[in-house]
C-alpha positions as CSV (number, residue, x, y, z in Angstrom):
1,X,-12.4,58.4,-28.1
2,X,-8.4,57.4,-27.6
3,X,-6.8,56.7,-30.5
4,X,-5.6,53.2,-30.6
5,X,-1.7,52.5,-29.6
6,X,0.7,51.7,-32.3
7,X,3.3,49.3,-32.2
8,X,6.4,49.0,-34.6
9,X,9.2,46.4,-34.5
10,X,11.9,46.0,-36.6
11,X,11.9,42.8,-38.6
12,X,15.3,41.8,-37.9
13,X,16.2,41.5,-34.7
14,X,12.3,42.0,-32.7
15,X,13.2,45.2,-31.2
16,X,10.1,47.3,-31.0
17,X,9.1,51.3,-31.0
18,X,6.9,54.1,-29.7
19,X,6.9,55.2,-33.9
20,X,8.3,54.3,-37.1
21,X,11.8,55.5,-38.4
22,X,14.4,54.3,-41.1
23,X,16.9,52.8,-39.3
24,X,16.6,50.2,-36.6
25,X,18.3,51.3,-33.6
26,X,19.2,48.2,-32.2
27,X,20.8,46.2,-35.3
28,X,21.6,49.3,-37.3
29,X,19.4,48.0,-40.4
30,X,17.9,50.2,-42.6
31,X,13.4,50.0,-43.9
32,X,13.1,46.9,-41.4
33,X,10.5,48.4,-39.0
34,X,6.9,47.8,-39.5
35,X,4.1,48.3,-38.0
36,X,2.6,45.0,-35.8
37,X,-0.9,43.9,-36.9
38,X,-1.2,42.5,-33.3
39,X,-1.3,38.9,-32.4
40,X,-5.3,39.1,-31.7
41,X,-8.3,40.4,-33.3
42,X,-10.8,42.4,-31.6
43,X,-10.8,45.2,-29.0
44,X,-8.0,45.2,-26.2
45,X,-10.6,44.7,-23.5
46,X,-11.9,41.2,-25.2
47,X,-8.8,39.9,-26.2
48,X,-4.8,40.2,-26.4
49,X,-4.9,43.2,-28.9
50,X,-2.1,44.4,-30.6
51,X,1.0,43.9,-27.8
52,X,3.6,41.1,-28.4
53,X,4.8,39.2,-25.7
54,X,8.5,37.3,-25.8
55,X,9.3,34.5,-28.8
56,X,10.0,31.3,-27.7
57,X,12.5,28.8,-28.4
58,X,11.4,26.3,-30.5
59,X,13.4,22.7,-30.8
60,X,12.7,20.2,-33.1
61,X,11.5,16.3,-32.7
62,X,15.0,14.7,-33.1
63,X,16.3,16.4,-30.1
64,X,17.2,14.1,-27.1
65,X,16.5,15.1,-24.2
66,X,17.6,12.8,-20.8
67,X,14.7,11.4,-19.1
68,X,13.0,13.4,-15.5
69,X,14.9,12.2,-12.7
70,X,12.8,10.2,-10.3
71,X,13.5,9.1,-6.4
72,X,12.8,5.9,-5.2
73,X,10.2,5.6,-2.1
74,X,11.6,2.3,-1.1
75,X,8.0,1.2,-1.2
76,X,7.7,-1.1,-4.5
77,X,3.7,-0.8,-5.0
78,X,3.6,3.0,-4.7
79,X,7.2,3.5,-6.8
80,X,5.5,0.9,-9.2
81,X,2.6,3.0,-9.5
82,X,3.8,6.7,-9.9
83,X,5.9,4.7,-12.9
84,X,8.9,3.9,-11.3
85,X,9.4,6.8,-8.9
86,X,8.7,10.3,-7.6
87,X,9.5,13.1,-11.2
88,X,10.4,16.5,-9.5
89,X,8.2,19.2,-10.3
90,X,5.6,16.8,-10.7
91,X,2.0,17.6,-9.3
92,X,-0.3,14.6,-8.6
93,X,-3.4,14.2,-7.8
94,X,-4.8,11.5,-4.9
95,X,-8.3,10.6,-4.4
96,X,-10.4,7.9,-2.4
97,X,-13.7,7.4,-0.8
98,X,-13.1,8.4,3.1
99,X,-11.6,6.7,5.5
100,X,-9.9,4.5,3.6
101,X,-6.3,5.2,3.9
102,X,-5.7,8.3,1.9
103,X,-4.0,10.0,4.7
104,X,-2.2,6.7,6.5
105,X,-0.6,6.1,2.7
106,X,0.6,9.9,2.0
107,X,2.2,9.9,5.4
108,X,3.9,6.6,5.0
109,X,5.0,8.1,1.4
110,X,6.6,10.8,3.1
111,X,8.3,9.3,5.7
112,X,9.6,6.8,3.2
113,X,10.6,9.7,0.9
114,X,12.5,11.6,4.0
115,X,14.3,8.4,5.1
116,X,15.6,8.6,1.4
117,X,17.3,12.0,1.9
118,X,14.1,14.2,0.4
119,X,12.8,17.8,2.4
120,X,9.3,16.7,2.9
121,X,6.2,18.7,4.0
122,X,3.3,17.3,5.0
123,X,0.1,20.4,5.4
124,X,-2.9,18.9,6.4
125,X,-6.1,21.0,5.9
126,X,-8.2,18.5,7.5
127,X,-6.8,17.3,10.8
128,X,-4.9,18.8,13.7
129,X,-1.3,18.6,14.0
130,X,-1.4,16.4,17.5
131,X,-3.8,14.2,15.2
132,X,-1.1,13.5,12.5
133,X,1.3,12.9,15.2
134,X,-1.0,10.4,16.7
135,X,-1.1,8.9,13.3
136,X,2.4,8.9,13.0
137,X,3.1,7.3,16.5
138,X,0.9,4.3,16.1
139,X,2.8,3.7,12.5
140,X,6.0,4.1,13.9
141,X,7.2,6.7,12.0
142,X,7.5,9.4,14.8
143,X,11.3,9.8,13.9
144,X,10.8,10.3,10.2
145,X,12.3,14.0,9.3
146,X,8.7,15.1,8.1
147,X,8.3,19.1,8.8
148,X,4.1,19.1,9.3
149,X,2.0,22.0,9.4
150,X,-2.2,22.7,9.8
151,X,-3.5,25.5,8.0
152,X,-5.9,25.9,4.7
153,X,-5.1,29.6,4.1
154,X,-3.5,29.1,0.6
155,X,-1.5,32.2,0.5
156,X,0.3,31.3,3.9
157,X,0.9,28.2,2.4
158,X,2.7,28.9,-0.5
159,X,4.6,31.3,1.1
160,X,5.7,28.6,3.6
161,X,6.5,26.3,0.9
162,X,8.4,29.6,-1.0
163,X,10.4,29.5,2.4
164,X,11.4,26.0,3.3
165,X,11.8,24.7,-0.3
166,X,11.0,21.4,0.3
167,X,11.6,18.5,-2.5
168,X,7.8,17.0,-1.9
169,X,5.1,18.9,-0.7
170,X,1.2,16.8,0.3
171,X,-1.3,18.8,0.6
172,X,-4.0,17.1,2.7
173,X,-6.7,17.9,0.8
174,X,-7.5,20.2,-1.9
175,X,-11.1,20.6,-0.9
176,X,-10.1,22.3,2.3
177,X,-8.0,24.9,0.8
178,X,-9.1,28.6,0.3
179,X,-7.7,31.5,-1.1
180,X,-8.6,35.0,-0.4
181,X,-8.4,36.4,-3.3
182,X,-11.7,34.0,-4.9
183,X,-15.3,35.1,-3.1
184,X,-16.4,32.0,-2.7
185,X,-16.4,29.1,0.2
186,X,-14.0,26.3,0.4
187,X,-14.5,23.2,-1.2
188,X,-16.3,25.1,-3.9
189,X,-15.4,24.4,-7.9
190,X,-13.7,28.5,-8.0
191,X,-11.9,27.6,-5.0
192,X,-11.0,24.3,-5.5
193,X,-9.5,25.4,-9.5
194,X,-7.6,28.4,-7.9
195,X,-6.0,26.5,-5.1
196,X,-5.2,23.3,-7.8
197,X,-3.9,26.1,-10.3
198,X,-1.5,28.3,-8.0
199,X,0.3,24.5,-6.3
200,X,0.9,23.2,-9.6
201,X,2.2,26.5,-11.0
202,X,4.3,26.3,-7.4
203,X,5.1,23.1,-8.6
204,X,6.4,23.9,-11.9
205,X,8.2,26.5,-10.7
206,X,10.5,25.6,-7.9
207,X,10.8,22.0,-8.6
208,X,8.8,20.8,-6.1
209,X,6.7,17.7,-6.3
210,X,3.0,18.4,-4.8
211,X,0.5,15.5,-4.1
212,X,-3.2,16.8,-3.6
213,X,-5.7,15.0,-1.7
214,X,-8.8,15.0,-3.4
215,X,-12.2,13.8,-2.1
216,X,-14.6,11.8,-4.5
217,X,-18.0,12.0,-5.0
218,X,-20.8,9.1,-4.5
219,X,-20.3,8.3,-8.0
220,X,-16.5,7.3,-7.2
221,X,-15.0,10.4,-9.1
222,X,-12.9,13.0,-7.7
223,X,-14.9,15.9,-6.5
224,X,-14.9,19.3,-8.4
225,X,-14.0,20.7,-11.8
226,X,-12.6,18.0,-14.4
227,X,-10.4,20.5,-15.0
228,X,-8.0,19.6,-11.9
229,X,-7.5,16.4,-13.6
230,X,-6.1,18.3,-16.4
231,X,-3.9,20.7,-14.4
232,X,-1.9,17.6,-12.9
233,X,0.5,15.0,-14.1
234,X,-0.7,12.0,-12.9
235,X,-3.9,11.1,-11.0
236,X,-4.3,8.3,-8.8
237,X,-7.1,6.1,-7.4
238,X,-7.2,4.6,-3.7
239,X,-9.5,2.0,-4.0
240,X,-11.0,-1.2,-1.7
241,X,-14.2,-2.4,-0.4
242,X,-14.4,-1.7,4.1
243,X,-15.3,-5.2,5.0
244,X,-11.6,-6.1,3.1
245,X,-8.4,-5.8,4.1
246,X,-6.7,-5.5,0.4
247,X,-6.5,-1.8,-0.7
248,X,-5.7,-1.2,-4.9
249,X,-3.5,2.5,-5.7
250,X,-4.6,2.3,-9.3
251,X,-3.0,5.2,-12.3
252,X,-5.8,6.3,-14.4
253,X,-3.4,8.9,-15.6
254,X,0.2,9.5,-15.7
255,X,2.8,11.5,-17.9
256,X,5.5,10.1,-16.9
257,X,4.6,6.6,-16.6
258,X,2.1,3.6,-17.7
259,X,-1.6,4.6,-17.0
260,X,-3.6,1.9,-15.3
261,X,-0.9,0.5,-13.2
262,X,-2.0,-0.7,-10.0
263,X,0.1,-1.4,-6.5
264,X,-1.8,-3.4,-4.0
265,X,-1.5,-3.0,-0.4
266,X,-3.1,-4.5,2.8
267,X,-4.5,-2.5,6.0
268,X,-2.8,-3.7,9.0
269,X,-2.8,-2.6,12.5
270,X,0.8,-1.1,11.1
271,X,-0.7,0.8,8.7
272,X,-0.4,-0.5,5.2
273,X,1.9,-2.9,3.9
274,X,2.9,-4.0,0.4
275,X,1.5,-7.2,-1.3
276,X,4.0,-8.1,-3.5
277,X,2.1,-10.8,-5.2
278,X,-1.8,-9.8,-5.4
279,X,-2.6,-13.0,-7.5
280,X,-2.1,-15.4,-4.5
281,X,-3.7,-12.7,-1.8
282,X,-6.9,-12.6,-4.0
283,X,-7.1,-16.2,-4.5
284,X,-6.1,-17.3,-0.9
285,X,-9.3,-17.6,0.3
286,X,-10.7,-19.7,-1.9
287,X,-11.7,-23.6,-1.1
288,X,-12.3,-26.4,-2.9
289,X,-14.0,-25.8,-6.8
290,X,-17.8,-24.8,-6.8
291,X,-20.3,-24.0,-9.3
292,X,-19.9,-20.6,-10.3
293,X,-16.3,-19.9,-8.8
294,X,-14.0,-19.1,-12.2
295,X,-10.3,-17.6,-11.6
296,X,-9.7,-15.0,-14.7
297,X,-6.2,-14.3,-15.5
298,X,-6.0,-10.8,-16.3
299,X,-4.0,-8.0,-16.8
300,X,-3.6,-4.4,-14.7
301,X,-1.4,-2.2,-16.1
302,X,1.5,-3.9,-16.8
303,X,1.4,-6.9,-14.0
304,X,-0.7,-10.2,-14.5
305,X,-3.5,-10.1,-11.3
306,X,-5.6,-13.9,-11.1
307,X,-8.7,-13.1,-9.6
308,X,-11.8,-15.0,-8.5
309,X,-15.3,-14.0,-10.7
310,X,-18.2,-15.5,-8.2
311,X,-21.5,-15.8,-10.0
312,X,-24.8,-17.2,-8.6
313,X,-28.2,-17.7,-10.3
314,X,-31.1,-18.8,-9.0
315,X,-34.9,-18.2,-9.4
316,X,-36.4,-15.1,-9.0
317,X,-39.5,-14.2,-7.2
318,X,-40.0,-10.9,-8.5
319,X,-41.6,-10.4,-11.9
320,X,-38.7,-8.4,-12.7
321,X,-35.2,-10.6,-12.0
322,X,-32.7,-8.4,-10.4
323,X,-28.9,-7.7,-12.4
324,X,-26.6,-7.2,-9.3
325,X,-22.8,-6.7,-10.0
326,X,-19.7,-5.9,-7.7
327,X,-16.4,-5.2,-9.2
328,X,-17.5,-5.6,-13.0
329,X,-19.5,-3.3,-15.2
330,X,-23.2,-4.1,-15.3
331,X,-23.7,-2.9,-18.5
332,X,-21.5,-5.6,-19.8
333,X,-22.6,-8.2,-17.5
334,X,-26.4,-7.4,-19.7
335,X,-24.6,-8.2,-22.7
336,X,-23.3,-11.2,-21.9
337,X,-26.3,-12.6,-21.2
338,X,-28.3,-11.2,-24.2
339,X,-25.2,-13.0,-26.2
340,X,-25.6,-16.5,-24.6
341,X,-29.3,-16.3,-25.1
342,X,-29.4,-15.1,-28.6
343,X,-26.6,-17.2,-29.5
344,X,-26.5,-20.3,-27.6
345,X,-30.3,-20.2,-26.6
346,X,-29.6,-20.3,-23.0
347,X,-32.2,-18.0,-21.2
348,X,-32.1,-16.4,-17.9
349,X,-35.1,-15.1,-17.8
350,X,-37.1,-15.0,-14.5
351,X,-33.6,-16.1,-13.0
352,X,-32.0,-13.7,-10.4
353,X,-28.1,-13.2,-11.6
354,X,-25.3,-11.9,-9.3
355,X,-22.3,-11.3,-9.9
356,X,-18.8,-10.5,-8.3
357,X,-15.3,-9.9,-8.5
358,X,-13.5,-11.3,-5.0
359,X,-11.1,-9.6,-2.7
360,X,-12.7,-6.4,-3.3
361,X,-11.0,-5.7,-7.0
362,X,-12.6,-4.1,-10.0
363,X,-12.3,-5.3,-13.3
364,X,-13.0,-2.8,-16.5
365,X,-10.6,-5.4,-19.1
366,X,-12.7,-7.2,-21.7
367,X,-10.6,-10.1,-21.9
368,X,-13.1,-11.1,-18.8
369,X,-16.5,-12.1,-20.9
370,X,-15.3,-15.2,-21.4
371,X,-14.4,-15.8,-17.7
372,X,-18.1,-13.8,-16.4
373,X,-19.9,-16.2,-19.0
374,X,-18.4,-19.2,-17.7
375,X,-19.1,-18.1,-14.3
376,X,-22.6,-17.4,-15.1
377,X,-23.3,-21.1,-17.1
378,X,-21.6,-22.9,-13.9
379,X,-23.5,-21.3,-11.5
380,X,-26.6,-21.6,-14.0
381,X,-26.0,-25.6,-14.4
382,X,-24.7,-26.0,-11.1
383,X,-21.6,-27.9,-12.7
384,X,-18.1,-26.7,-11.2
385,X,-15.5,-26.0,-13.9
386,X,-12.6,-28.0,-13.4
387,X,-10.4,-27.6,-11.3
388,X,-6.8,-25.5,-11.3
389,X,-8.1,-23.9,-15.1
390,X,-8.1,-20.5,-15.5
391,X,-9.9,-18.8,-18.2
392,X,-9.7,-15.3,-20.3
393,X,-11.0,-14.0,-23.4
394,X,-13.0,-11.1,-24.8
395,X,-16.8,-12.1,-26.5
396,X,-18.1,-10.2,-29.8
397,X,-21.9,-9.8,-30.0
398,X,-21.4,-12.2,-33.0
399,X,-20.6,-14.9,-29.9
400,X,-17.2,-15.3,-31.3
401,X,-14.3,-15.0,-29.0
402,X,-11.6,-12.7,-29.5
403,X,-8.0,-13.3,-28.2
404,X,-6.5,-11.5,-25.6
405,X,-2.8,-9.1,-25.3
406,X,-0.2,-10.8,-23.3
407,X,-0.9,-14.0,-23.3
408,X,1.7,-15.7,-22.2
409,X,2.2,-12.8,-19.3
410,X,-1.1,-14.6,-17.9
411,X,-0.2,-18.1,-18.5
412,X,3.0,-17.6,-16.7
413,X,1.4,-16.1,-13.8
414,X,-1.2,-18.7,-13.3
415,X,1.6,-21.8,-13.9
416,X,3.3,-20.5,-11.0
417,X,0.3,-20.4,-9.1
418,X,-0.2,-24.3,-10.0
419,X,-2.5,-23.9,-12.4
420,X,-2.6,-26.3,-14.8
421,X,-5.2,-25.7,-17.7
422,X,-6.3,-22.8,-18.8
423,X,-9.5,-21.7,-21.3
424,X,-8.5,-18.8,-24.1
425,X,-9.7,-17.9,-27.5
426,X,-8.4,-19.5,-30.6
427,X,-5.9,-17.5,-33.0
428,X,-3.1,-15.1,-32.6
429,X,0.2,-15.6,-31.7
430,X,0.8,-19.1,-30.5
431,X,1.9,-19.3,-26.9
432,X,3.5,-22.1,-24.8
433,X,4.0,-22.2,-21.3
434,X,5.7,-25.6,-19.8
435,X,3.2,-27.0,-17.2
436,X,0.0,-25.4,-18.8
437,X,-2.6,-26.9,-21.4
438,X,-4.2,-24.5,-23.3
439,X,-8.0,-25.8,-24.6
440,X,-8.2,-23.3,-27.5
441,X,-11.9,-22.1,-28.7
442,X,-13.7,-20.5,-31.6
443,X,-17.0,-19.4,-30.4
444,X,-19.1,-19.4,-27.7
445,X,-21.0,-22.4,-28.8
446,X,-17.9,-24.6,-28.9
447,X,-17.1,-23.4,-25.9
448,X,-20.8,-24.1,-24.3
449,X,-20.5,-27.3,-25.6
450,X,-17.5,-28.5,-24.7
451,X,-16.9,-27.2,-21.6
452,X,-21.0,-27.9,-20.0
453,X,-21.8,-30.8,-22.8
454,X,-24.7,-28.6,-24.0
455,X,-25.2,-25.9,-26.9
């Protein structure tokens, strides 16, 4: 057997040796090398074994540090969204169910990001390069100084990108990329960690800012190893329902920014443009008060969003009534109506429930039991709430209601929307908002009764 390697260093000043002798070459002290213990346990093959790598610098919590630079896009819902602008050296992470606007939003992004004086490369794994062109034509952004390239080989690609230099680099999508070095096919989990791996290392390391294009599963989640979301900075949604034109960007994570910001935009035959107020784009279809209809003023990241909650119940001819929710989590919708039954003995048994969140938006805040469960006892009583009220709060099992964060961010929204009442939970900090009456309530029966004349 080999005898195992033996390391010395010298205590001082880190310098290490073949063998052990007195005196340190390097700084001259004398008895200051020792033998290293290693830095891992177990054999060499298994682990790190006994070889040191370089010491770090190591700073402490008080030190200031300037914030990451960021470049503006010019487009307010995407620069809202990546927290107030593109971070060099940042790798983020797109996904979206297909064909609905990935790629007409990342080349918009760049074209908006090279009118503002960036290098921008656009590779697209997925399309030709007379197809992006096309693209590009019919959005009017043909003389946008975009470099574009068609090719999944990952090596060639990163040796482009080694080449040019750009500032942002979108990689159209991960799932198409490949690299020769992993025996497996593309779009597979080894493939698709390698190919995430060596970009954001690239990213990292040259200061370039990569977006990957991600594909999603049926479930809604982006496809492959959970690890990918790890890899990158932030990670963004591209959300919306076909038969609407509104499309939701939405953060679900971001270091260098608020998670679960949202930017809205709408499909055109432009391409898409910005909404800068979603509240009155979500609410402009909506007519005259009708049993069930309930606007909920809630909250997406950091910007107040009124929506319309549309709930209809009606008799079942099943033996089993059917739970049917868009935009809302059904296991919460179940709770609510286990809540007004047990507490306010209002059953809905044999009764059909659906439920669903207009304009195509989706909903995960609590402060919107109170605005599902007046949806639900409207459409149940066929009594319309009144009209111009808006209505948030979160429900406890217990049927008390529990007050909502940012309140007066909501009221103010709604009042400038010409809403004039609105429905909230008693308690916390007192909030007044000229032009809005607040109808402050306890529980659930108070509200039932007040609200329907029943409990």
């Amino acid at each position: 057997m080999a005898k195992p390697i033996k390391n010395f260093s010298c205590m001082k000043c880190a310098a290490t040796f073949p063998k052990w002798s007195g005196r340190c070459d390097n700084c001259g002290e004398w008895n200051t090398i020792q033998e290293d213990k290693g830095i891992s346990a177990g054999p060499p093959s298994k682990s790190l074994g006994a070889r040191r790598g370089s010491s770090m610098e190591l700073m402490d919590l008080a030190t200031e540090e300037a914030p990451p630079p960021r470049t503006m896009s010019g487009l307010g819902e995407l620069d809202r969204v990546l927290g107030g602008g593109l971070v060099a050296a940042s790798a983020i992470l797109v996904g979206g169910d297909p064909g609905i606007g990935k790629s007409t939003l990342l080349l918009q992004a760049a074209a908006a990001f090279a009118n503002r004086g960036l290098k921008v490369v656009y590779i697209s794994g997925e399309e030709a390069s007379a197809q992006v062109r096309m693209r590009a034509q019919r959005l009017g952004l043909s003389d946008a100084n975009v470099k574009l390239g068609a090719e999944t080989n990952l090596r060639d690609i990163l040796t482009t990108l080694d080449k040019e230099r750009p500032q942002l680099a979108v990689i159209d999508s991960i799932q198409t990329m490949w690299a020769d070095n992993v025996e497996s096919a593309p779009g597979s989990v080894s493939q698709v960690r390698a190919a995430s791996h060596e970009l954001t290392a690239f990213a990292k390391r040259t200061g370039t800012s990569v977006v990957l294009v991600g594909h999603v599963t049926k479930e809604g989640q982006i496809a492959g190893p959970r690890v990918v979301e790890h890899m990158v900075d932030t990670v963004l949604y591209f959300e919306g329902e076909r038969g609407h034109p509104f499309r939701i960007l939405r953060s679900v994570k971001n270091r260098f920014g608020p998670a679960d910001e949202i930017g809205v935009f709408e499909m055109t035959g432009r391409g898409l443009a910005e909404v800068t107020n979603p509240s009155a784009l979500f609410l402009s279809e909506r007519g005259q008060p009708a049993a069930g209809s309930v606007v909920f003023a809630g909250i997406e990241g950091t910007r107040p969003v009124l929506v319309e909650i549309q709930a209809l119940v009606a008799p079942s001819p099943h033996s089993q009534a059917r739970r049917t929710v868009v935009g809302w989590d059904g296991g919460r919708l179940a709770m609510i109506l286990a809540v007004l039954e047990a507490r306010c003995g209002i059953p809905f048994a044999g009764l059909d429930v659906y439920l669903n969140v207009a304009g195509g938006m989706k909903i995960s805040e609590p402060a919107a039991d109170l605005a599902v469960a007046c949806a639900l006892l409207s459409a149940r009583e066929d009594t319309p709430l009144p009209a111009e009220t808006v209505v948030f709060g979160e429900l406890s099992l217990s049927g008390a209601l529990r007050p909502a964060t940012q309140t007066e961010n909501r009221l103010k929204e709604a009042q400038k929307l010409g809403f004039t009442s609105a429905i909230a939970p008693k308690g916390g900090k007192p909030v007044v908002v000229e032009g809005i009456s607040m109808r402050p309530m306890t529980d659930l029966t108070e509200f039932v009764g007040e609200i329907f004349g029943a409990g």
